[in-house]
Every structure is written in structure tokens, then in C-alpha cells.
N, C-alpha and C positions, 0 to 999 in steps of 0.2 A: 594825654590824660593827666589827671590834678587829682593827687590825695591832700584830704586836711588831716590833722591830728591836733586832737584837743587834750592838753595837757604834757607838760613837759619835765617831767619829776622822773622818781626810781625807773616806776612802771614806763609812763611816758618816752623816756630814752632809748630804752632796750627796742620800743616800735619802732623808733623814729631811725636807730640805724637801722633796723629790718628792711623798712620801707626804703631807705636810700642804696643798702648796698644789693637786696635781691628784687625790690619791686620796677613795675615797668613803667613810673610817674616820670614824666617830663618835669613835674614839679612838684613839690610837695608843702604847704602851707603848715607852719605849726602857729596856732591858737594858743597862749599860756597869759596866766595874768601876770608874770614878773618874767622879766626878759634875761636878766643878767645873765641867770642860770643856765638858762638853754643858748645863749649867746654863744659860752666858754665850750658849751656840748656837740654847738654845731660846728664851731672851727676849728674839733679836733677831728673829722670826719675828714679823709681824704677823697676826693671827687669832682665833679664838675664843678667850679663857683655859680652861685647864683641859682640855686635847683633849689634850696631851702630858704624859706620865703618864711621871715617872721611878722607876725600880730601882735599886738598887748590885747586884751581884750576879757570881758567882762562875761565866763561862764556861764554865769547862771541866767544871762541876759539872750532868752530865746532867739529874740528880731534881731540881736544885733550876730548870735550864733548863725541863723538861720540866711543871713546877708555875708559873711565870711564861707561861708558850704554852696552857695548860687555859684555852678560853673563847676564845681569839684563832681568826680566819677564816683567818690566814697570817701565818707569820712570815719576818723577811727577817735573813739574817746576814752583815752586813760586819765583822765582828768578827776583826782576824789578831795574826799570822801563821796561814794557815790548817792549816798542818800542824800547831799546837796544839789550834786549836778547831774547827776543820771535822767530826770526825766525832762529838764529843762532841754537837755540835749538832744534828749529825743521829740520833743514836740518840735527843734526845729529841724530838725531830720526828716518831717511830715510834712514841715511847712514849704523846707525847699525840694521838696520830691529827692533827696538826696541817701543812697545807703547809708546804714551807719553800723561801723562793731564795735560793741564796746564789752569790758572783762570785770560787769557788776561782778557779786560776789556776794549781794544783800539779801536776804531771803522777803524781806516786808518790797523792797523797790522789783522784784521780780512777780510780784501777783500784779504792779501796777504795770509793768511793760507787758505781762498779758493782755490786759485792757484796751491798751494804743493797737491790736491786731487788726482790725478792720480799719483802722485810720492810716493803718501801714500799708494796708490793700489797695486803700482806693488813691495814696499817693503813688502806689505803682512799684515798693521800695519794698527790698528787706531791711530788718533790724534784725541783728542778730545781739543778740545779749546774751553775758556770761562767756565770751569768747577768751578764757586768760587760762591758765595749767587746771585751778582747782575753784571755779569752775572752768570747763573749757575741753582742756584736752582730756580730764577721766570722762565728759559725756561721750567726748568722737569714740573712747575706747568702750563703752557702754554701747555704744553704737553697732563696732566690729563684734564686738562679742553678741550680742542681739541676732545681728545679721545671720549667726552661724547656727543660732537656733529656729525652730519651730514657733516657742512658746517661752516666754520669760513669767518664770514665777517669783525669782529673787533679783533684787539688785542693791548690792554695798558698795561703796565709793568709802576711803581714808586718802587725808594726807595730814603728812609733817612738812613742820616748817619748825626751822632753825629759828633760837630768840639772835641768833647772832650776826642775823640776816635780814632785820626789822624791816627793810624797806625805808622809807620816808614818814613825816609827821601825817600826812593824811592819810595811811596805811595804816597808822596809830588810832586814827580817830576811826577809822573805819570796826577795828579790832574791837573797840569798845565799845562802841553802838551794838554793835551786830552779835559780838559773839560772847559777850558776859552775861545773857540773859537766858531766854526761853532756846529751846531745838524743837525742831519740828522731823518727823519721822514717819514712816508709813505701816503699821503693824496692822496685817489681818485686812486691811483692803481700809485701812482708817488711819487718818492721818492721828498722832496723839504727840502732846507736847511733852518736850523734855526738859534737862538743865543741862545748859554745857557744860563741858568741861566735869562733869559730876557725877550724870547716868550714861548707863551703855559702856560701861570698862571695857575692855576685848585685848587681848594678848596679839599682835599681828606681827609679821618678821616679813619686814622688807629690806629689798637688795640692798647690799653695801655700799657706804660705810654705815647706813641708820641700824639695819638689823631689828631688832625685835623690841616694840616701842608697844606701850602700853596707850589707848584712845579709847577716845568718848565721842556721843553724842555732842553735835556742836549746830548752832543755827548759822545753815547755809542753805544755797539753795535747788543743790541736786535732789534730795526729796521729794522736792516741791516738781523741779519739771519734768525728773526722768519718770514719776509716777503718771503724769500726764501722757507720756511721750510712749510708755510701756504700760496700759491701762492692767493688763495680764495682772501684774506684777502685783503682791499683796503682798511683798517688806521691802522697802523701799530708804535706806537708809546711808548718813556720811557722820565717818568721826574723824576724829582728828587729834591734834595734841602740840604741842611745841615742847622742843627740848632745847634746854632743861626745862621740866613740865613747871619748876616755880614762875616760869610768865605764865602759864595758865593760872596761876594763883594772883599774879600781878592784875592782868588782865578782868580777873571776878573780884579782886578786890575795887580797884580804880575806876571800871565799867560799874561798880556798885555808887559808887561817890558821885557817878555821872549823872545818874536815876536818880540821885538820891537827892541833889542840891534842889534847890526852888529860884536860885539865880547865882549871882556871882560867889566864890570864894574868898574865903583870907587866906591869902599864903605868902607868911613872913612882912608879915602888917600891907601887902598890896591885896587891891579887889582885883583877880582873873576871871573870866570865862572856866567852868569847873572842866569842861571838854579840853578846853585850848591845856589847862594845869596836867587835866592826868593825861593827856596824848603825849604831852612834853616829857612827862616823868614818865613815863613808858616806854619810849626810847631811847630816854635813858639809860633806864635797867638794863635795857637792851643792850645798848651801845657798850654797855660797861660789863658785859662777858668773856670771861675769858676761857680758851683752852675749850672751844664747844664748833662741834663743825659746822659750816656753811651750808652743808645739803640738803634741800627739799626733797619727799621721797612722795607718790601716790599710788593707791591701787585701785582697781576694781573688781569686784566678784561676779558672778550670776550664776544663777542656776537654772533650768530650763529642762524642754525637751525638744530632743530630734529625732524625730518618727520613734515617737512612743518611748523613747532609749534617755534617761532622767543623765545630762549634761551639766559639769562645775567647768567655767572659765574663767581666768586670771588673768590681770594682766599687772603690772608693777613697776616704776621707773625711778630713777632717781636726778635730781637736777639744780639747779638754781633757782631762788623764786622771781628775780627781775625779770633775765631772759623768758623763764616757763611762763611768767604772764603777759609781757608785753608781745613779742614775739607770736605767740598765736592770730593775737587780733593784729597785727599785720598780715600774716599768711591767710587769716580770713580775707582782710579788705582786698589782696590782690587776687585774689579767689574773684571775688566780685569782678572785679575790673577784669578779668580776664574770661567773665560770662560762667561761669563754672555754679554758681549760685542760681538757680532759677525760682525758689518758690519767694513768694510775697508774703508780707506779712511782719509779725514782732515776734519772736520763735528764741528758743535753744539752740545749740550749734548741733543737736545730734538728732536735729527736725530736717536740716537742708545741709549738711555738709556729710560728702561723701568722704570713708574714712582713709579709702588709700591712699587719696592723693594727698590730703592734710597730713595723714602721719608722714608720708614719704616725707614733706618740707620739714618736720620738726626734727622726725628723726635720723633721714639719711641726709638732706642738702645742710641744715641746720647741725644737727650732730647735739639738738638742745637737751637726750637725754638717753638713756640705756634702758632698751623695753625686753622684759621678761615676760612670760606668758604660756600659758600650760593648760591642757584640756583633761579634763578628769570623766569618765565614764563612773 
């Protein structure tokens, strides 16, 4: 069997040793458009020579994505910003009848991988999208928690994420697209728009070392599928926050410059791309924190009933954000390869992935995070 992986950054690495030291690829192909980086990443791997098989090659270029995935069991794509390459990746995923997981995060590019559903059926393939910690692993725990009710009438999802843990430049640009602007939310059985980072304040205390971390409303896209996924459900909502919360100030400020330009900028008498300026300067900010911890933390709530008997379930983890997202969508794609995946289609991960066997990988063979979880009558 042949895994691909498309993209070879933050996210991208943390898969890529997944897939090499626990998946069951006789080969595994990486896709990236600059080589040097993943060059220096593959030859620190210890293991067979010759199992990682690199490309250069041209993302957002379907036919030529789609002619690299001919012969592959499953491909996995961490490759962003995803509102560049997310769906180019997925048309060629249809084109060459080939699996694909990938760890969007977009809420605007998740109504359009709804769309691809029936193009995903009749090539015969799942797509799983959103397979990374947030989204990703709180839908599988949305999922277990669901399973143990009757009737799901609430579902909230939070996570944090460390400014000191930025991830990569396309991590940046993703930050700003996505998450400086509107939120989408499900109040009363109706989706209604919010402001990140602005509306929805809530006081929430997760495990150590984050502890009790003030969130908001933020534009993702658990909302959007777990309301699909749990029609019941009539509050349907994800906040979030970064600490220190001043990158959420960075973020609405920069993501404002983004919207706001009509083409290039000045900065310091040169003309920039105003995206390429503030993703740069945002990682900056980042970069240059100090004394601020590493850890990503998530939860999820529901409320429900079982046999008539009104049920609160928790669940809460703490971890890294590299591992938490790449890491998944490996343990998805060898999921696939190992027949465990059976429905078709372009889905959420908490439409086709069963939750024991995903958490046992994240968190008993992986060890990628520490799960708390509590049932309240």
C-alpha cells in the first residue's frame, strides 16, 4: 500500500512521522512545493531508506495533484492555507477515485466540501474533512458523547491555542481569513452570525496547566457540521481564544488590514501582498512571546436525554497543536487503509469514524493528549 501527503510544513510533519512510524505504507509519497524543508525532516527519521519518496509539485494544480494520488490507497492533505488548496485537492481526489483526509478548519470551504458529496459517491471514495484536534478530534468526542444519549439537544465545542505555539506562515494566513471576521453559531434551531473574538464571552476551566481561560464565539466550522450531523440539536456552538488573548487583538486587528486593502501595501517604501505583510507580522508577534505556555487545551459539552432522564457530558484534553492536528489525519488515512472507513461520500469525521478505535490511537498508542470526562445527571 502507498500513502500520499500533500504538504510538508508545521502540520504536515507531525503526519508525516505518524504515517512512517505507526502506519502500514510500504511507501509513502510527500507532495510539497519547496523541497529543502521536508528534505532536512525526512532524514531525520530513523527507518527503512527509501520508503519516503519525494515530489515538488504545483498544489493547487488538480491534473497534475490527481496524476501524483493514481496508485496511492489514500491521500492525506495538510497543505494550507486551506482556502487556497482545499478544494483543488479535493477535485483531484474525485478525479483519481482516491481517499482523501484533510484537517480544513475553514467554515466558508466546509459548505463547499458539502457540495463535492455525491461526486464523492459516485467515485466510490470518502473525503473526510476537518480531520485535525479542533476541528477533528472534539467532533469524534461529540460523537462518543452523542452515542451515550438518546437525544442531543445542546452541543458546545472550545479550544485554546497558545500565541506561542503559532504553527507556520500558512497557519497565519489561515488565522486571518477565517477567524478575524464573522462566527456562525446555532441558537434556537437558527444558525445567526456573530464577531469573533467579541460575542459569546463564557468563563470555562480547563485541565492543567491552561485552567480557566475566558472564549468567544469564533468562525469555525463545528457549528456548521455538527448541527447537520445532530439535526436534534438547537445550540450548536465553538469558541475559542488564544493566550495571551492580545493575539486575538492582533489577529482583528491585521485580519481587519486584510479586508480592508483593495490591493498591494507600503511597508517601509516596498509594495507587499497586504496577506503575505500581516501573516508575516503575525508570527511574528507570535514568535516573540515570552514566558507563555505551549499547550493547547479542548472541550466539549452536550446535553441531552436518556430514557426521558435530561444528561450533561464533558469531555476536556490538553496537548500540542502540531501533533493534535497532523496526527489525526494520519490515524484517519490508516483507518481507511485498513478498511475501517466504510461510508462514501465528503462528510465530517463524526459522520464515519468510530470513536473507540480513533481515540484508543490518539490517546492510549499516541499518548497525543490527557482526556477528562464527566456525566452529570
Amino acid at each position: 500500500m502507498k500513502a500520499l501527503l500533500l504538504g510538508c510544513g508545521e502540520i504536515g510533519k507531525e503526519a508525516l512521522r505518524d504515517l512512517y512510524h505507526y502506519g502500514i505504507f510500504e511507501e509513502i509519497i510527500v507532495g510539497t512545493r519547496t523541497m529543502a524543508n521536508s528534505s532536512r525532516f525526512i532524514a531525520s527519521l530513523n527507518g527503512r531508506p527509501g520508503k519516503i519518496k519525494e515530489v515538488q509539485i504545483d498544489i493547487s494544480d488538480t491534473d497534475a495533484v490527481a496524476g501524483l494520488m493514481k496508485g496511492c490507497t489514500v491521500a492525506v492533505n495538510c497543505a494550507g492555507p486551506n482556502y487556497k488548496y482545499e478544494l483543488p485537492v479535493a477535485y483531484a481526489a474525485i478525479k483519481a477515485r482516491v481517499p482523501l483526509i484533510d484537517v480544513n478548519d475553514e467554515y466558508e470551504i466546509t459548505y463547499k466540501m458539502y457540495d463535492l458529496d455525491e461526486a464523492a459517491k459516485d467515485a466510490g471514495i470518502p473525503i473526510i474533512f476537518g480531520l485535525g484536534g479542533a476541528p477533528g478530534i472534539d467532533n469524534v468526542l461529540v460523537r462518543a458523547a452523542a452515542d451515550q444519549l438518546d437525544e442531543v439537544d445542546e452541543i458546545h465545542t472550545a479550544w485554546i491555542m497558545s500565541g506561542a505555539d503559532p504553527g507556520g506562515f500558512a497557519l497565519s494566513q489561515h488565522l486571518l481569513y477565517s477567524l478575524s471576521g464573522k462566527a456562525y453559531t446555532l441558537e434556537g434551531g437558527i444558525m445567526k452570525e456573530k464577531r469573533s473574538f467579541i460575542d459569546g464571552s463564557e468563563i470555562l476551566e480547563f485541565p492543567a496547566p491552561v485552567g480557566k481561560v475566558e472564549v468567544f464565539h469564533i468562525g469555525h466550522p463545528e457549528p456548521i457540521t455538527l448541527s447537520r450531523s445532530y439535526p436534534s440539536a438547537k445550540i450548536v456552538d465553538n469558541k475559542a481564544t488564544f493566550i495571551p488573548s492580545l493575539v486575538n487583538q492582533s489577529i482583528l486587528e491585521l485580519g481587519k488590514l486584510v479586508r480592508d486593502a483593495t490591493g498591494p501595501v507600503r511597508i517601509n517604501g516596498s509594495s507587499v501582498e497586504a496577506m503575505d505583510f500581516a501573516a508575516a507580522e503575525l508570527l511574528k508577534r507570535c514568535k516573540n512571546l515570552t514566558a507563555v505556555a505551549p499547550e493547547a487545551a479542548l472541550m466539549v459539552r452536550l446535553t441531552g436525554r436518556k430514557k426521558g432522564k435530561t444528561k450533561k457530558i464533558t469531555f476536556s484534553s490538553v496537548g500540542r497543536l502540531g501533533p493534535a492536528t497532523g496526527v489525526p489525519a494520519s490515524i484517519g488515512a490508516i483507518m481507511v487503509a485498513q478498511g475501517k472507513i466504510h461510508l462514501r461520500g465528503s462528510m465530517p469525521p463524526e459522520v464515519c469514524i468510530e470513536p473507540h478505535d480513533f481515540l484508543y490511537e490518539v490517546l492510549d498508542r499516541r499518548n497525543l493528549a490527557k482526556l477528562n470526562g464527566w456525566v452529570e445527571d
